[in-house]
C-alpha positions in Angstrom: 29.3 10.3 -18.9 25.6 10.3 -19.3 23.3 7.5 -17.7 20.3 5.9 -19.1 17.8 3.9 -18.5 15.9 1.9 -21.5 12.6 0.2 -20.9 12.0 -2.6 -23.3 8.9 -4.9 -24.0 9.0 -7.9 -21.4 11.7 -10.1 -21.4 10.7 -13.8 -21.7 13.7 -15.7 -20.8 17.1 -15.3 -19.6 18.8 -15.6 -23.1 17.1 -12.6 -23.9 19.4 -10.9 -21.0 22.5 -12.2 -22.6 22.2 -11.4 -25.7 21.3 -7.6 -25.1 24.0 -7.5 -22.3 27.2 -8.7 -24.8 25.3 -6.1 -27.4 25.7 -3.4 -25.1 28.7 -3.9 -24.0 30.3 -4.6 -27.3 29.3 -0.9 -28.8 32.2 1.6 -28.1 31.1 4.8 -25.6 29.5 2.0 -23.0 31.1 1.9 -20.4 31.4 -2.0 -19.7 30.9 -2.3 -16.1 28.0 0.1 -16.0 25.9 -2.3 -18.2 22.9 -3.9 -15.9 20.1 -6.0 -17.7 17.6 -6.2 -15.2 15.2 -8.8 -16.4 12.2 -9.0 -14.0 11.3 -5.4 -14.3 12.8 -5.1 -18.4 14.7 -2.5 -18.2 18.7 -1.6 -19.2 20.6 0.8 -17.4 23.8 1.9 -18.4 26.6 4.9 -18.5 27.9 6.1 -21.9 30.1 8.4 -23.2 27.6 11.4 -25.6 30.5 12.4 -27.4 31.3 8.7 -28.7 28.0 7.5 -28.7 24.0 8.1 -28.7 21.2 6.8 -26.5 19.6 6.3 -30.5 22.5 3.8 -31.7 22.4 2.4 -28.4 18.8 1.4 -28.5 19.3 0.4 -32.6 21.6 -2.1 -31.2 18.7 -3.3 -29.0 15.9 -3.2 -31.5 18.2 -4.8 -34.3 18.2 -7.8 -32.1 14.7 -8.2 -32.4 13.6 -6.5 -28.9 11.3 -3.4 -28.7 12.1 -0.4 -26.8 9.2 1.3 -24.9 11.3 4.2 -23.6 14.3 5.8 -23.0 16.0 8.3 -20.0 19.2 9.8 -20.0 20.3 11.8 -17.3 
């Protein structure tokens, strides 16, 4: 299990948190409980599974939605 930790553009409202939280969670390799939009400071963290999943399909998923993502870090 790998952790990241996705900075995105601002987030300007609380929607915005749902929507990429039930993304997130719905792609297979996230672990479900892991999944923590924080929206004051804009950032994702998360666990995921490498061998299932990347940190690039999991920040598609995020950017397909229509939000921008600054950076990413996976430790």
């Amino acid at each position: 299990m790998k952790k990241a930790t996705i900075q995105l553009e601002t987030l300007a409202c609380p929607s915005c948190m749902q929507k990429i939280d039930n993304a997130v969670k719905a792609l297979e390799g996230v672990e479900q409980e892991s999944v923590k939009v924080m929206f004051n400071a804009s950032k994702v963290k998360l666990n995921f599974d490498d061998e299932k999943i990347s940190i690039d399909q999991i920040e598609k998923a995020i950017t397909t939605l229509g939000y921008e993502v600054k950076k990413s870090q996976v430790r």
